[in-house]
Short mmCIF file of the C-alpha atoms (twelve columns), coordinates in Angstrom:
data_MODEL
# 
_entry.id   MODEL 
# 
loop_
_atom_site.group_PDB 
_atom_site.id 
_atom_site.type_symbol 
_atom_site.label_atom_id 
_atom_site.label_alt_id 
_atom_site.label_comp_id 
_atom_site.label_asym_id 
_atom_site.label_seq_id 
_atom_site.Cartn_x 
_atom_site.Cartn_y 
_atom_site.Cartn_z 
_atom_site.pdbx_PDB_model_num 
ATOM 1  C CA . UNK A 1  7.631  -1.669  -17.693 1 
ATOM 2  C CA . UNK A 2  4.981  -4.107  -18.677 1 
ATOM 3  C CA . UNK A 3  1.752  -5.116  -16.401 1 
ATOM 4  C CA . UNK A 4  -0.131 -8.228  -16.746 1 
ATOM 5  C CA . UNK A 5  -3.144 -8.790  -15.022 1 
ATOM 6  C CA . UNK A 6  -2.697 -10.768 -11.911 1 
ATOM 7  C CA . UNK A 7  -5.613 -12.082 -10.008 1 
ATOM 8  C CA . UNK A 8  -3.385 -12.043 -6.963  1 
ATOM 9  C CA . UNK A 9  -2.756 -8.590  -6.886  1 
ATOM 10 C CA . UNK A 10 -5.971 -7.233  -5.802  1 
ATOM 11 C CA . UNK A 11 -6.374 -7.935  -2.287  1 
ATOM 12 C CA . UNK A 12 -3.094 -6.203  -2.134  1 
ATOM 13 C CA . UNK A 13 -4.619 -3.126  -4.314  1 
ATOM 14 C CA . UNK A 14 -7.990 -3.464  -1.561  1 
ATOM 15 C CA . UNK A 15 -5.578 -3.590  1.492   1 
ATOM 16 C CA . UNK A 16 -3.363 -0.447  0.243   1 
ATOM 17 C CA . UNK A 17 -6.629 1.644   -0.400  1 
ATOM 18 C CA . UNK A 18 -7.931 0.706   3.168   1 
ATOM 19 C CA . UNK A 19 -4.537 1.357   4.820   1 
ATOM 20 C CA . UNK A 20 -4.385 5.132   3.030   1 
ATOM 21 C CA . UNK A 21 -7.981 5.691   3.601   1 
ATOM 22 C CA . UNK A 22 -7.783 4.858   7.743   1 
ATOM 23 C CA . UNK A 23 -4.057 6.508   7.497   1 
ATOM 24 C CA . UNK A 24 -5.684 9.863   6.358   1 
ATOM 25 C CA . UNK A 25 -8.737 9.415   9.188   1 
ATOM 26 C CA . UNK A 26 -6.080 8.997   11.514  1 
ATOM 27 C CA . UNK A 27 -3.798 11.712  10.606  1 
ATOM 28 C CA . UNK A 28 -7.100 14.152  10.773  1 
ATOM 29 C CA . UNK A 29 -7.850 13.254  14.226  1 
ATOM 30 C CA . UNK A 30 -3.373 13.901  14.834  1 
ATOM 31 C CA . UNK A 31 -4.726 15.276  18.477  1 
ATOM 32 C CA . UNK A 32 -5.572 11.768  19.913  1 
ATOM 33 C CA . UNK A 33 -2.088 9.790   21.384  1 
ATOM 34 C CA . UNK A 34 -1.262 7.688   19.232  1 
ATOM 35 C CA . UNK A 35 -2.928 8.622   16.152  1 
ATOM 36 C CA . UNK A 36 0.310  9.673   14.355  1 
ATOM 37 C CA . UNK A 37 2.050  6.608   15.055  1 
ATOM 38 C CA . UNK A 38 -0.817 4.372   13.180  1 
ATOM 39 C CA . UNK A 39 -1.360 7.240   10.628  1 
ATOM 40 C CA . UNK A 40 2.519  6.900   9.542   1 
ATOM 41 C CA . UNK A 41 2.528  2.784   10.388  1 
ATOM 42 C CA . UNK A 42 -0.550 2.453   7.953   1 
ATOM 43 C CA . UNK A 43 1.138  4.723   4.957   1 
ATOM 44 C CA . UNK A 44 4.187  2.841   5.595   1 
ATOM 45 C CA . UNK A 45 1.935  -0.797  4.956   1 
ATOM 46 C CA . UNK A 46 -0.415 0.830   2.585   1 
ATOM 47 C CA . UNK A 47 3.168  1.783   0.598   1 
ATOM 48 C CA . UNK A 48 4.311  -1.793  1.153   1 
ATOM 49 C CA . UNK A 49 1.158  -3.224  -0.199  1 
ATOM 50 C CA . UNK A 50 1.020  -0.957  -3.144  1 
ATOM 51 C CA . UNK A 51 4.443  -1.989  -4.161  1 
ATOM 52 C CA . UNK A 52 3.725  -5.747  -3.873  1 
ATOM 53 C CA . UNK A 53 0.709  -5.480  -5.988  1 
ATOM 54 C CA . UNK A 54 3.330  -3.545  -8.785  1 
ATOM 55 C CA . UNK A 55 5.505  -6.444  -7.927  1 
ATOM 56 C CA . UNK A 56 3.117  -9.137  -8.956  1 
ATOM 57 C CA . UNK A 57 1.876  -7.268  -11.853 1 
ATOM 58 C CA . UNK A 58 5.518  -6.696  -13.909 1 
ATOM 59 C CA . UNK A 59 6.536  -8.849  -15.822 1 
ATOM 60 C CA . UNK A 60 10.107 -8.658  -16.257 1 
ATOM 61 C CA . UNK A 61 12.747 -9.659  -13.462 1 
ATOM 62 C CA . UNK A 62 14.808 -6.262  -13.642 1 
ATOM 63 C CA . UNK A 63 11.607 -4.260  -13.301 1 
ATOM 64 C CA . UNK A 64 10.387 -7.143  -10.420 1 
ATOM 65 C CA . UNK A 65 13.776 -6.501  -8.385  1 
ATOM 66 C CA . UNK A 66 13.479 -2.744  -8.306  1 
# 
């Protein structure tokens, strides 16, 4: 699988390293309601955002698809 730089992709990288980084705040402070609900919400967009970066990075269509 080939990457290409894609100036597109980094907000997505920046948005996937804030969602993991409040994710892991929130899943230390697991006590407050609610907390695991946003922790698991955020790792699930912080995932999403991650893959969309790799997404808009490949170059290939079968690798793009996956």
């Amino acid at each position: 699988m080939a990457f290409q730089f894609n100036p597109y992709s980094i907000p997505s990288i920046l948005s996937a390293i804030i969602a993991f980084t409040v994710a892991f705040i929130a899943w230390k402070r697991r006590s407050v309601p609610g907390a695991i609900s946003l922790a698991l919400m955020l790792l699930s967009a912080g995932v999403w955002a991650l893959a969309y970066a790799v997404e808009l990075s490949v170059t290939n269509l079968q690798a793009q698809i996956f």
